[in-house]
C-alpha positions as CSV (number, residue, x, y, z in Angstrom):
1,X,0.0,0.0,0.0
2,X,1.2,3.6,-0.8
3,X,-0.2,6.8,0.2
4,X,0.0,9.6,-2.3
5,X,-0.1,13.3,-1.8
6,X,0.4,16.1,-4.8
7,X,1.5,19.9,-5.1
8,X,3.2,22.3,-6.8
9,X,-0.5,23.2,-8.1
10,X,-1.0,27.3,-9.0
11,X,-1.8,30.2,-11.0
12,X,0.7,31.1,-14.0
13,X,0.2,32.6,-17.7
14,X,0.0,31.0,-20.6
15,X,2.9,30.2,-21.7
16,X,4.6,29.3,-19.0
17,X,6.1,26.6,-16.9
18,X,4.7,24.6,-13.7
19,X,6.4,21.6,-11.9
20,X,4.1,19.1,-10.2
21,X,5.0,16.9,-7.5
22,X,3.5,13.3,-6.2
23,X,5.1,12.3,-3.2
24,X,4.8,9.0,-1.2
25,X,3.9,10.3,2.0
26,X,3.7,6.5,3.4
27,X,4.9,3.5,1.3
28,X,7.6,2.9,-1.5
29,X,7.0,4.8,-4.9
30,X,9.5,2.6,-6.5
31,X,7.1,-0.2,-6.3
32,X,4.6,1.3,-8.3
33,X,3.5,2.6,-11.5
34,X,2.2,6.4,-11.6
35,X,-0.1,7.7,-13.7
36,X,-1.2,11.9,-13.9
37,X,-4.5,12.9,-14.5
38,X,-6.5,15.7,-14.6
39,X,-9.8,16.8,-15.1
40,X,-11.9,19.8,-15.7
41,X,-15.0,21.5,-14.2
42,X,-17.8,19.6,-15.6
43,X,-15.6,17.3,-17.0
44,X,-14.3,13.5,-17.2
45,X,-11.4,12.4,-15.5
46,X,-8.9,12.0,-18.6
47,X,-5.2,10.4,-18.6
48,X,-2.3,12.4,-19.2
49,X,0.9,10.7,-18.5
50,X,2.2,7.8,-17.0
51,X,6.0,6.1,-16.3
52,X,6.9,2.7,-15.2
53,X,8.6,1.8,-12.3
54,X,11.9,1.9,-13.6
55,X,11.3,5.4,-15.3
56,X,12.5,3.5,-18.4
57,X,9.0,4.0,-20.1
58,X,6.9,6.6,-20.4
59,X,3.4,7.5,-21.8
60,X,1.9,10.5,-22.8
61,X,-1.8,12.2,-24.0
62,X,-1.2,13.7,-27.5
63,X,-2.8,16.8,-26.3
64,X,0.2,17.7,-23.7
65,X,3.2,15.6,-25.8
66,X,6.2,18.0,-26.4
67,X,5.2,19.9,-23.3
68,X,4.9,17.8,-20.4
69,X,7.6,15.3,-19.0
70,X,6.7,12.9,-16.2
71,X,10.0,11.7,-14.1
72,X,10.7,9.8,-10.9
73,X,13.3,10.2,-8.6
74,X,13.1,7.4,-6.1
75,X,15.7,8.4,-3.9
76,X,12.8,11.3,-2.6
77,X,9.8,8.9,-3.4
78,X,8.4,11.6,-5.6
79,X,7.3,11.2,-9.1
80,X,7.4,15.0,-11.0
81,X,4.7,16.1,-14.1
82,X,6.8,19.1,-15.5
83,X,4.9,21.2,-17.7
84,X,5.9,23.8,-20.5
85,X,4.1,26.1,-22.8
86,X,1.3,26.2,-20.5
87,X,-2.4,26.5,-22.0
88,X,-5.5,27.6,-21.0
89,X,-7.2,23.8,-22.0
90,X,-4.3,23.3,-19.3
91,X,-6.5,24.5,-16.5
92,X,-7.8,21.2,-14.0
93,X,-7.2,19.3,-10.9
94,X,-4.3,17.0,-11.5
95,X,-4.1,13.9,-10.0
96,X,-1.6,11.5,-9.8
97,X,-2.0,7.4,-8.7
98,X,-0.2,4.7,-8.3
99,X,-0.7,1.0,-9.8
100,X,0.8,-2.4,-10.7
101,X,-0.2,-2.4,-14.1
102,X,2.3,-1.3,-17.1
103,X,1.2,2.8,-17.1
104,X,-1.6,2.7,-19.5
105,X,-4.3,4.9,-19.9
106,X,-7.5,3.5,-18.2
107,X,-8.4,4.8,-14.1
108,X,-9.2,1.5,-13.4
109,X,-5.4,0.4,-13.9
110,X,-4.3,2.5,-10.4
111,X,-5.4,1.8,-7.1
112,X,-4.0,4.1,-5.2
113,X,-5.2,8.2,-5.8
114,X,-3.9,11.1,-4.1
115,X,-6.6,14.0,-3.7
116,X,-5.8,16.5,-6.5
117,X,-3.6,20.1,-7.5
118,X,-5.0,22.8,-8.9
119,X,-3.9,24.1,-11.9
120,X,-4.9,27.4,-13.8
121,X,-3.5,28.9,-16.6
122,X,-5.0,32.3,-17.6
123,X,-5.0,34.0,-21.4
């Protein structure tokens, strides 16, 4: 089991940069897949990017490839979502959740969800 807790959630522009963080606050995030996802007021719960255990695989939504690199650095027990070029259809609460599936794309593939960032990006 594996508790998960993100931040680094915020207001920027359009445009620009935002690192998220997913941190184990109990457990070992090395034993896990982690997936990021985010969804929108109104909205369904969509995938955005997931990595392996190793980190030596990684999967991304075609709406945030080329801007958004997920990493893990075990050593902390965090897994990171950076994002660049920062856009408006950006704006959500980003979740990120743990699993022992390979990282695909489906919620029911993680069992273990943290309770959300807030991210707005403003025109």
């Amino acid at each position: 089991q594996v508790r998960m807790r993100e931040s680094g959630g915020g207001l920027v522009q359009a445009g620009g940069s935002l690192r998220l963080s997913c941190a184990a606050s109990e457990g070992t995030v090395s034993n896990y897949a982690v997936g990021w996802f985010r969804q929108a007021p109104g909205s369904d719960r969509k995938f955005v990017a997931a990595v392996n255990q190793s980190g030596g695989y990684t999967n991304y939504a075609d709406a945030v490839k080329g801007r958004f690199t997920i990493s893990r650095d075990n050593a902390k027990n965090t897994v990171y979502l950076h994002m660049n070029t920062l856009k408006p259809d950006d704006t959500a609460v980003y979740y990120c959740a743990a699993g022992t599936h390979p990282p695909g794309v489906r919620l029911s593939e993680y069992r273990y969800w943290g309770q959300g960032t807030q991210v707005t990006v403003s025109s």
